[in-house]
Backbone of each chain as nested JSON, in Angstrom:
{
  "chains": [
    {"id": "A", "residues": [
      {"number": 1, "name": "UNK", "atoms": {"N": [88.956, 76.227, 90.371], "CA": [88.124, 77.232, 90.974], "C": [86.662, 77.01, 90.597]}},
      {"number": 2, "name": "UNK", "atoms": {"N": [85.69, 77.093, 91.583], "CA": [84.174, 77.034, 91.18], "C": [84.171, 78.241, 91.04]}},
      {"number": 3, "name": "UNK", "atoms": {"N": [82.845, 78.744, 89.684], "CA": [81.724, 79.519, 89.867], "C": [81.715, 79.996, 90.805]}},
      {"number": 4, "name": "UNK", "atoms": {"N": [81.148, 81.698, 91.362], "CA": [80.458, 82.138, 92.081], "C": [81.028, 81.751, 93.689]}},
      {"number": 5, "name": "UNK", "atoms": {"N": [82.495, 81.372, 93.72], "CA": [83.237, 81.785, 95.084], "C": [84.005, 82.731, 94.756]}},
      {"number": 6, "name": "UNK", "atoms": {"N": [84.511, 83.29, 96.143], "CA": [85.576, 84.693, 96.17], "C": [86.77, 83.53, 95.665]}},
      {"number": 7, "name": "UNK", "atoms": {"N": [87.355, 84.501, 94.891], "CA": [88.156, 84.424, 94.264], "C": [89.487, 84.827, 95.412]}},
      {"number": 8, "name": "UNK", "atoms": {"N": [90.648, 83.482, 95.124], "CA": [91.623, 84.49, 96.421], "C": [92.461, 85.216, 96.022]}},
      {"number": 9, "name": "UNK", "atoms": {"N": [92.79, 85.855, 96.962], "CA": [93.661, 87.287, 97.013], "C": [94.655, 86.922, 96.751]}},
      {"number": 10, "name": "UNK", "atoms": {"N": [95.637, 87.773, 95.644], "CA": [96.898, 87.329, 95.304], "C": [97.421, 89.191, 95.434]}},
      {"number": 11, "name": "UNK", "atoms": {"N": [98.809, 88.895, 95.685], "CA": [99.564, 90.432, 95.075], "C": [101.071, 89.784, 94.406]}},
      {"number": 12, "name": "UNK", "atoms": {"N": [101.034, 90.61, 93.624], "CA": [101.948, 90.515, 92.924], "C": [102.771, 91.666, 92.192]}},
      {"number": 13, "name": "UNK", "atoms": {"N": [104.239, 91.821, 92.073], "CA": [104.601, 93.384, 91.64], "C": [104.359, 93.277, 90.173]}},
      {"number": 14, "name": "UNK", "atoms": {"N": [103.89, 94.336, 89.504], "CA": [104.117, 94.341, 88.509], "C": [105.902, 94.657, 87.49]}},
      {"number": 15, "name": "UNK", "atoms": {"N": [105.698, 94.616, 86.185], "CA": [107.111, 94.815, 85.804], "C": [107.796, 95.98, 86.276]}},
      {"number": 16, "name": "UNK", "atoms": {"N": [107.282, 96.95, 86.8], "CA": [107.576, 98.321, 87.456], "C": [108.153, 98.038, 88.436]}},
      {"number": 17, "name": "UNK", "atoms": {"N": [107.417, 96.734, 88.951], "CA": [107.653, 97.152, 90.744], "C": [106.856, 97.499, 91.591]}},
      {"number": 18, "name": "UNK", "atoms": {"N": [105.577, 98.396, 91.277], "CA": [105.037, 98.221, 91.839], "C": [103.294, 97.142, 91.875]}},
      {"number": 19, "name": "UNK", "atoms": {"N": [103.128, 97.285, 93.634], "CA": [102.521, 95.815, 94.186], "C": [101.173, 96.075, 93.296]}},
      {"number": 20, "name": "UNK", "atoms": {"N": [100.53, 94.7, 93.463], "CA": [99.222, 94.779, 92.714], "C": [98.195, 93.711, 93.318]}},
      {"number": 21, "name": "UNK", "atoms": {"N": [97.308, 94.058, 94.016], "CA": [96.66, 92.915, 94.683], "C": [95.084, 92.983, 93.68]}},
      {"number": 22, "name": "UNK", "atoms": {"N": [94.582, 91.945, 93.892], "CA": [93.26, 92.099, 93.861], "C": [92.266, 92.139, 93.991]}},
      {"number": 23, "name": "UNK", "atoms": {"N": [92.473, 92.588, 95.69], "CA": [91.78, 93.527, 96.424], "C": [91.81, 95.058, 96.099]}},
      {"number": 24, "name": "UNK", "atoms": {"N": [92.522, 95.091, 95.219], "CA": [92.872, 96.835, 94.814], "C": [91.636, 97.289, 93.803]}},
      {"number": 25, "name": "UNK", "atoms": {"N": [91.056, 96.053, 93.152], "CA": [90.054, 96.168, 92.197], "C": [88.347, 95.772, 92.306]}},
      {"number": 26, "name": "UNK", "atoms": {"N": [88.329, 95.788, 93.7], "CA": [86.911, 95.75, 94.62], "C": [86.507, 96.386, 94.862]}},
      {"number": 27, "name": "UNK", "atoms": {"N": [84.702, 96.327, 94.594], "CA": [83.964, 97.589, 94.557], "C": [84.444, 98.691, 93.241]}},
      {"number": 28, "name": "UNK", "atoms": {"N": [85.186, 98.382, 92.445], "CA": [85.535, 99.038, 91.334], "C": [85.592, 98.542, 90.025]}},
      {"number": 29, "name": "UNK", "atoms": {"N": [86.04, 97.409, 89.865], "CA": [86.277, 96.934, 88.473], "C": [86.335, 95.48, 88.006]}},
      {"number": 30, "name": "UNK", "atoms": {"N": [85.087, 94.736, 87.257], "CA": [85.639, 93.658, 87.243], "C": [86.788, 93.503, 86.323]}},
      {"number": 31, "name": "UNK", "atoms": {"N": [86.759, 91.604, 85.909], "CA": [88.613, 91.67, 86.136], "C": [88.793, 90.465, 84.772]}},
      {"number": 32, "name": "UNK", "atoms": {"N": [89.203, 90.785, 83.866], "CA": [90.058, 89.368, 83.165], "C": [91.171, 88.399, 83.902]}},
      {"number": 33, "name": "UNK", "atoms": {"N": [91.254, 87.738, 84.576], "CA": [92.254, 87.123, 84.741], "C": [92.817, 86.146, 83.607]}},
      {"number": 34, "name": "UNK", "atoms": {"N": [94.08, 86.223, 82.926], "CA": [94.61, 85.917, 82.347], "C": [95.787, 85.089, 82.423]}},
      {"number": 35, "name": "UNK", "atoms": {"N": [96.027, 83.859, 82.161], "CA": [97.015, 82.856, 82.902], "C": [97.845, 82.634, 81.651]}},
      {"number": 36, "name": "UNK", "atoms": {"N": [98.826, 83.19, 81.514], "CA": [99.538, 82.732, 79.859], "C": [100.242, 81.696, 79.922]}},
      {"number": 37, "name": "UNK", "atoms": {"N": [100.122, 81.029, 79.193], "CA": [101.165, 79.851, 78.748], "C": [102.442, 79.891, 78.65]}},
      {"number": 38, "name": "UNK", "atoms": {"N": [102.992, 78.963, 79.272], "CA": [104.732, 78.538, 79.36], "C": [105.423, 77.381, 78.845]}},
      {"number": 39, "name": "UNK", "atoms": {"N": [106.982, 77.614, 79.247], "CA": [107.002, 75.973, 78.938], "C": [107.527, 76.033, 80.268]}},
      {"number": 40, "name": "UNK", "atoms": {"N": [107.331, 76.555, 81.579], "CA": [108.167, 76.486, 83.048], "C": [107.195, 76.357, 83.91]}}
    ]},
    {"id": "B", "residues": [
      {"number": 1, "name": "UNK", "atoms": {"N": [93.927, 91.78, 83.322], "CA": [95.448, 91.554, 83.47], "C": [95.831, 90.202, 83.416]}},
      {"number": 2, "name": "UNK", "atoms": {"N": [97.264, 89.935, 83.177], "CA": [97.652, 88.769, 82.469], "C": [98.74, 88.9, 83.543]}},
      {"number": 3, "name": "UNK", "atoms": {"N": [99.079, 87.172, 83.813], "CA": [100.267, 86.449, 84.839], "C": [100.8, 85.529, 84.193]}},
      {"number": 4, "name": "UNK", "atoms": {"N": [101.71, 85.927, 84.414], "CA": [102.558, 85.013, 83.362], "C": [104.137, 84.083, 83.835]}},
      {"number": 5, "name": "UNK", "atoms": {"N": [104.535, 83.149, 83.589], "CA": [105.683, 82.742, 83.8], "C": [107.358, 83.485, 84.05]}},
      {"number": 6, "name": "UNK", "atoms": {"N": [107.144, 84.45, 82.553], "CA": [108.385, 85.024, 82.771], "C": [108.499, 86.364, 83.914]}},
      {"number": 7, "name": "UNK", "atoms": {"N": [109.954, 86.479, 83.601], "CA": [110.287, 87.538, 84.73], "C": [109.793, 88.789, 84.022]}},
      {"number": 8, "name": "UNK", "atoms": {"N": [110.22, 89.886, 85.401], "CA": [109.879, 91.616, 84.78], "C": [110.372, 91.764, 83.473]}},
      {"number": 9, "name": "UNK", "atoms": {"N": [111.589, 91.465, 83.071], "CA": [112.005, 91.92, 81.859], "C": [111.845, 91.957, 80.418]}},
      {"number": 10, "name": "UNK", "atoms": {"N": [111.024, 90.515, 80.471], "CA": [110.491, 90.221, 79.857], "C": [109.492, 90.442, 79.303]}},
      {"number": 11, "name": "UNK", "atoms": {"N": [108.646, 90.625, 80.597], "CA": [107.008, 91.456, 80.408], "C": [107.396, 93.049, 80.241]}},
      {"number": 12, "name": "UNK", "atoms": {"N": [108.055, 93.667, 80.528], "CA": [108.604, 94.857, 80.447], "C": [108.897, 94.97, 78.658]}},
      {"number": 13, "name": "UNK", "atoms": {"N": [109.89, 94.522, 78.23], "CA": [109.805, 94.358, 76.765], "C": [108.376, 94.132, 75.823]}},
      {"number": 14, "name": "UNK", "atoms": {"N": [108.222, 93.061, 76.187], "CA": [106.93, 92.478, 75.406], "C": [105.71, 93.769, 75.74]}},
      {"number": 15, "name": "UNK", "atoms": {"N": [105.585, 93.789, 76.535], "CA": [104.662, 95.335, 76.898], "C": [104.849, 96.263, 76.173]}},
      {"number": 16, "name": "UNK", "atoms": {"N": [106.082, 96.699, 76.156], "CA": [106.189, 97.695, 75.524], "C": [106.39, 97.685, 73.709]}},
      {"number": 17, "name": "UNK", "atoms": {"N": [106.971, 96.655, 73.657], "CA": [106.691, 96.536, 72.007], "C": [105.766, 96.587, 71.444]}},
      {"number": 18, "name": "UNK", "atoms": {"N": [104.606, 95.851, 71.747], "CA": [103.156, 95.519, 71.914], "C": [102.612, 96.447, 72.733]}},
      {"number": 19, "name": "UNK", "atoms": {"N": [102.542, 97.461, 72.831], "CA": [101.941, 98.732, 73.497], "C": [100.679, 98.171, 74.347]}},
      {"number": 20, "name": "UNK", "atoms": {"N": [100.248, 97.065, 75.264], "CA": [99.654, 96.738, 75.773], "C": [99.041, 97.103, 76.773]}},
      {"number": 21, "name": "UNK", "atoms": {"N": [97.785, 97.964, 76.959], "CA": [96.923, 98.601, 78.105], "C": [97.079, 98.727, 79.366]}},
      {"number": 22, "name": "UNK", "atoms": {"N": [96.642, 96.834, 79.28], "CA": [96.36, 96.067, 80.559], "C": [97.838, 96.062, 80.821]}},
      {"number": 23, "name": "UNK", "atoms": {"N": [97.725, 95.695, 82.454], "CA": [98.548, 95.383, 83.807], "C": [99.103, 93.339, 83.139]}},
      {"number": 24, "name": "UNK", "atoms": {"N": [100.305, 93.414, 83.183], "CA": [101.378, 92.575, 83.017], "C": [101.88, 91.804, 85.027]}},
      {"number": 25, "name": "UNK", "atoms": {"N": [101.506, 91.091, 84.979], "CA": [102.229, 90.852, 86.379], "C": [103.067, 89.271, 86.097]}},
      {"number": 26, "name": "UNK", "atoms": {"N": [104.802, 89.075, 86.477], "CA": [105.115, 88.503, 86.313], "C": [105.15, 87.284, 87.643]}},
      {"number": 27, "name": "UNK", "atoms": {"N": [105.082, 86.351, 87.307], "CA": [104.82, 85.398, 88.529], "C": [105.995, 84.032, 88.103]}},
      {"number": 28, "name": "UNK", "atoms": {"N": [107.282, 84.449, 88.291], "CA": [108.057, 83.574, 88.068], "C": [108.155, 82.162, 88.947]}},
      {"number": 29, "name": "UNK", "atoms": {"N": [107.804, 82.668, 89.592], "CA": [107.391, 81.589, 91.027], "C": [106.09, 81.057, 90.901]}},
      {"number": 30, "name": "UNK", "atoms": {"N": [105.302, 81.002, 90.305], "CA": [103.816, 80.44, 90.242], "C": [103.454, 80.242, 91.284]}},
      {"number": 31, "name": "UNK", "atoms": {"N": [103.111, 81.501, 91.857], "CA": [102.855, 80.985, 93.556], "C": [101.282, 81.028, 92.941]}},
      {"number": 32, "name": "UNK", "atoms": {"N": [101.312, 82.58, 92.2], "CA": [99.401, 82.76, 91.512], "C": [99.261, 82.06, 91.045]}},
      {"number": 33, "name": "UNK", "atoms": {"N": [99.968, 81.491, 89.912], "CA": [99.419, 80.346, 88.925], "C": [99.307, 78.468, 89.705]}},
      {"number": 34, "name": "UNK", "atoms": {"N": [99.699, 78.368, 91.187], "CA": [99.481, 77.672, 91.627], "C": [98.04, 77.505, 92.104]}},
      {"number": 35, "name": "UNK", "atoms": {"N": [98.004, 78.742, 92.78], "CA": [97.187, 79.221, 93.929], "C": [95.308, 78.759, 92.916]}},
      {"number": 36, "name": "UNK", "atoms": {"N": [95.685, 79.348, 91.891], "CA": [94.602, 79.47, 91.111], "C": [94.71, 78.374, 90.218]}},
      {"number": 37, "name": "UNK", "atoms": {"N": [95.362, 77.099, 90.535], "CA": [95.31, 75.558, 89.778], "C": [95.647, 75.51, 88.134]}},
      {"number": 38, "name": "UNK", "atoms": {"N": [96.463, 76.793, 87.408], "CA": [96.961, 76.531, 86.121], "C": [97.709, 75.156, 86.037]}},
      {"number": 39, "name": "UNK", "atoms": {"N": [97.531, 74.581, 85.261], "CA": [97.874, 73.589, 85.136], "C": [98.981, 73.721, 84.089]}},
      {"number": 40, "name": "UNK", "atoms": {"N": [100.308, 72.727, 84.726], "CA": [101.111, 72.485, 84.519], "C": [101.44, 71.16, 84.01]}},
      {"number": 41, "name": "UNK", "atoms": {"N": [102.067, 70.763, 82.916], "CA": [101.955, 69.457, 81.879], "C": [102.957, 69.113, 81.086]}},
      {"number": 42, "name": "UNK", "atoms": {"N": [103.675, 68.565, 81.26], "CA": [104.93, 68.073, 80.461], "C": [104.353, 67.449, 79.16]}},
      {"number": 43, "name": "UNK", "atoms": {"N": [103.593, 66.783, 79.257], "CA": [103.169, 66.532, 77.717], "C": [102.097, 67.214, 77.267]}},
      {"number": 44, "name": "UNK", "atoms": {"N": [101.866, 68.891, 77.908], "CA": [101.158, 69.652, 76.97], "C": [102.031, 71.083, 76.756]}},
      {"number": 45, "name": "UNK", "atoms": {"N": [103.552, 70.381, 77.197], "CA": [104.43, 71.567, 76.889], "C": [104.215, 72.56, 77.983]}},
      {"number": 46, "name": "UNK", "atoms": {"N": [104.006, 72.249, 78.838], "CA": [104.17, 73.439, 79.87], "C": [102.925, 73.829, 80.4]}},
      {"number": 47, "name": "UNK", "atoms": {"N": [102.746, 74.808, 80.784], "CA": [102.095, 75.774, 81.561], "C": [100.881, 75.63, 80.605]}},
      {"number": 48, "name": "UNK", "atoms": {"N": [99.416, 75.446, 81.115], "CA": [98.514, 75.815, 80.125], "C": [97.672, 76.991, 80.51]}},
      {"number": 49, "name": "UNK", "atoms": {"N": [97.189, 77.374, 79.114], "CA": [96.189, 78.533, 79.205], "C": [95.103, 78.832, 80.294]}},
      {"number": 50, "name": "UNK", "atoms": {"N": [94.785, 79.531, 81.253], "CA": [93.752, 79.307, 82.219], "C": [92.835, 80.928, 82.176]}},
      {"number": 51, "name": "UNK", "atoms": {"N": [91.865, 81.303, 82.117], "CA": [91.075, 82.327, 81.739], "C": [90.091, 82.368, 82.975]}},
      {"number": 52, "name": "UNK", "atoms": {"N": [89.946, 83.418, 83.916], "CA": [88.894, 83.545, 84.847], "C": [88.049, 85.412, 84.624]}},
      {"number": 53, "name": "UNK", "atoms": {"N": [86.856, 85.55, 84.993], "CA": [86.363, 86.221, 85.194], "C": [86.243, 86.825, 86.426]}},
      {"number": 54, "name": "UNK", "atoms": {"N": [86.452, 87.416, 87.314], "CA": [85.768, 88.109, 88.799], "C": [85.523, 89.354, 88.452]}},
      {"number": 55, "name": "UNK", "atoms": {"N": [84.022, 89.231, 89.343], "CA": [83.406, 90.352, 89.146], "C": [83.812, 91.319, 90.844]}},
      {"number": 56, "name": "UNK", "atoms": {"N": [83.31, 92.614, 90.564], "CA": [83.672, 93.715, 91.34], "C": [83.532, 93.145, 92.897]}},
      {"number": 57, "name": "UNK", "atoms": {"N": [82.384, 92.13, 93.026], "CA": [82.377, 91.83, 94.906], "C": [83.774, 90.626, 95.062]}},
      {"number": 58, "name": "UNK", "atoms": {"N": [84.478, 90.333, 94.049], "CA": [85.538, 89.471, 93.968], "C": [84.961, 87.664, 93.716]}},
      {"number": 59, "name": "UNK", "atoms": {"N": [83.405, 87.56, 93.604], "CA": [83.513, 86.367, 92.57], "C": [83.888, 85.841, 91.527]}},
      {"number": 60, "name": "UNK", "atoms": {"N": [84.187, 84.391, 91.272], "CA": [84.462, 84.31, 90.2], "C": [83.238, 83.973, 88.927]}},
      {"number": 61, "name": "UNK", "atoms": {"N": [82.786, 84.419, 88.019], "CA": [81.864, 84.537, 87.187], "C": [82.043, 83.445, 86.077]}},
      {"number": 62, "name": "UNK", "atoms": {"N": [83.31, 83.455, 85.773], "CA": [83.409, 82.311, 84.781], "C": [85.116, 81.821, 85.087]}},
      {"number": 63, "name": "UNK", "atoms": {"N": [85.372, 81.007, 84.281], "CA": [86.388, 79.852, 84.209], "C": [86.903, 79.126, 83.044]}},
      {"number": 64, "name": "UNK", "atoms": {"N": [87.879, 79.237, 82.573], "CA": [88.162, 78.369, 81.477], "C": [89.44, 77.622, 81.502]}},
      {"number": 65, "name": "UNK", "atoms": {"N": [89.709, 76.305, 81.972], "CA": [91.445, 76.088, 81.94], "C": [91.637, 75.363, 80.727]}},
      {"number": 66, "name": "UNK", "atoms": {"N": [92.36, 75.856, 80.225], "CA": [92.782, 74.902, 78.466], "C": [92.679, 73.468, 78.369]}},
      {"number": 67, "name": "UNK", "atoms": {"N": [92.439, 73.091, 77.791], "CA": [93.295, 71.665, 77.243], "C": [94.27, 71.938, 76.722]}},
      {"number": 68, "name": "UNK", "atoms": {"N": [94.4, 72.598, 76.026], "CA": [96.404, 72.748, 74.851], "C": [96.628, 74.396, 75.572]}},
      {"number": 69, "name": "UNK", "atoms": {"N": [97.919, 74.266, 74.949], "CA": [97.891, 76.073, 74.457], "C": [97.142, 76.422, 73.498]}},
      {"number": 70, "name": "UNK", "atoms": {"N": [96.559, 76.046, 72.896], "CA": [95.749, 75.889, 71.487], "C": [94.127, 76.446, 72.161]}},
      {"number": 71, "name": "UNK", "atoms": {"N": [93.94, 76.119, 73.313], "CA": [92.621, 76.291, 73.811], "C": [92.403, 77.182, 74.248]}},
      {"number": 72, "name": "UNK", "atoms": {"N": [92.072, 78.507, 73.972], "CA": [91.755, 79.3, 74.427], "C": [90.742, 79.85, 73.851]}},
      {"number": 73, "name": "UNK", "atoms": {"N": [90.234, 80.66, 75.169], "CA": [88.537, 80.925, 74.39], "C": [88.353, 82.702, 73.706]}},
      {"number": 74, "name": "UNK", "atoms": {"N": [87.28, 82.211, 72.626], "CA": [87.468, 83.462, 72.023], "C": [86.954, 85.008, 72.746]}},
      {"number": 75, "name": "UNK", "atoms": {"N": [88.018, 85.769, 71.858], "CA": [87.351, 87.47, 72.668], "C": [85.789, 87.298, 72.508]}},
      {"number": 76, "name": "UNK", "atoms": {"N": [85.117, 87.271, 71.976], "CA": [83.788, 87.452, 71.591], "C": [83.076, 86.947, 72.589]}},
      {"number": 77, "name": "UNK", "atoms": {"N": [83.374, 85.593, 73.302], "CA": [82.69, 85.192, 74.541], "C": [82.933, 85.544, 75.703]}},
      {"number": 78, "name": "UNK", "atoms": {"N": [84.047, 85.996, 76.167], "CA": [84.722, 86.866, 76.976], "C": [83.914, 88.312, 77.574]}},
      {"number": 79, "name": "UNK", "atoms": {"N": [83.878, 88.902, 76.23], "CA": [83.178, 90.155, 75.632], "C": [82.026, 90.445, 76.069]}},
      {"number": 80, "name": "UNK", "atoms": {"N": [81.249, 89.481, 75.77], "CA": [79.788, 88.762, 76.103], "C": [79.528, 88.674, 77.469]}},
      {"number": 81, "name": "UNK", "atoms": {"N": [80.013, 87.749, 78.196], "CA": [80.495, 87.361, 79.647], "C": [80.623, 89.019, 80.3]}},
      {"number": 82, "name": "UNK", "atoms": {"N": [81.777, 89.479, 79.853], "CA": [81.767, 90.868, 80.436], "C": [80.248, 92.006, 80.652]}},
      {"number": 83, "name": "UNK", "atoms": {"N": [79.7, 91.78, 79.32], "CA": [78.469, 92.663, 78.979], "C": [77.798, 92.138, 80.434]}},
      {"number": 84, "name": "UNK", "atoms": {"N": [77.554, 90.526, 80.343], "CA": [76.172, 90.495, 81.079], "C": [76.429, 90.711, 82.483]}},
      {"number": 85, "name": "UNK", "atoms": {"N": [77.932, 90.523, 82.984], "CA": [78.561, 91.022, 84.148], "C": [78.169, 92.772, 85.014]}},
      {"number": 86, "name": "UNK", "atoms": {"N": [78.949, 93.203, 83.533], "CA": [78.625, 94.59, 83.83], "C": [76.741, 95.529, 83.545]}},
      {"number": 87, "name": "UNK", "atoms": {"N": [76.328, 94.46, 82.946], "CA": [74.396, 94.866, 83.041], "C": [73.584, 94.852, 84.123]}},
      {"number": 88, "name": "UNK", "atoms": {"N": [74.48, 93.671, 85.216], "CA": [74.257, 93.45, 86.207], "C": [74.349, 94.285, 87.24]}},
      {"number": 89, "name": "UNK", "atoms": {"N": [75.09, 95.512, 87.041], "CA": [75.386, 96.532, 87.607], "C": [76.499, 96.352, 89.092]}}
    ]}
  ]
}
């Protein structure tokens, strides 16, 4: 990902279930994105 | 919020043991962790660390993809990053 492009839209459910896009957090909040480590 | 490999149940547990704030989203499918180029490495053990910033118009502000699992960048610059994000109004 470069710098200073839109970032793309993902949704995803959370452990609840419910959806989570991040478009839900525009015009409102910036954002940590956080990618955790696996071994999969 | 954090995406992660394992399934709900997992993040569901770990969440809750760890009384954790933030939003947990499980992406067993790495469709996100594709989408957004985490890098994946058999000889770095898997899945590596990847750290982005977007700010409120949905840019991305900053970027960090690991070298190890070992690489990850500290809260303090993060922190920082955030401040001058949010000064920006």
């Amino acid at each position: 990902m470069k710098i200073f492009t839109i970032a793309p839209e993902f949704e995803l459910h959370d452990f609840d279930g419910k959806l989570v896009k991040l478009s839900d957090f525009q015009d409102n909040k910036n954002l940590v994105l956080v990618f955790l480590r696996g071994f999969l | 919020m954090c995406i992660g490999p394992d399934g709900p149940n997992a993040f569901r547990r770990y969440w809750g043991v760890n009384e954790i704030p933030f939003i947990g989203l499980p992406d067993p499918k790495h469709k996100v962790a594709n989408l957004y180029g985490q890098e994946w490495n058999i000889f770095k053990l898997g899945r590596v660390p990847a750290l982005l910033l977007v700010d409120k118009k949905g840019n991305i502000r900053y970027q960090h993809y690991s070298d190890s699992m070992a690489d990850i960048p500290e809260n303090s610059l993060v922190l920082a990053m955030l401040d001058k994000i949010n000064a920006e109004g």
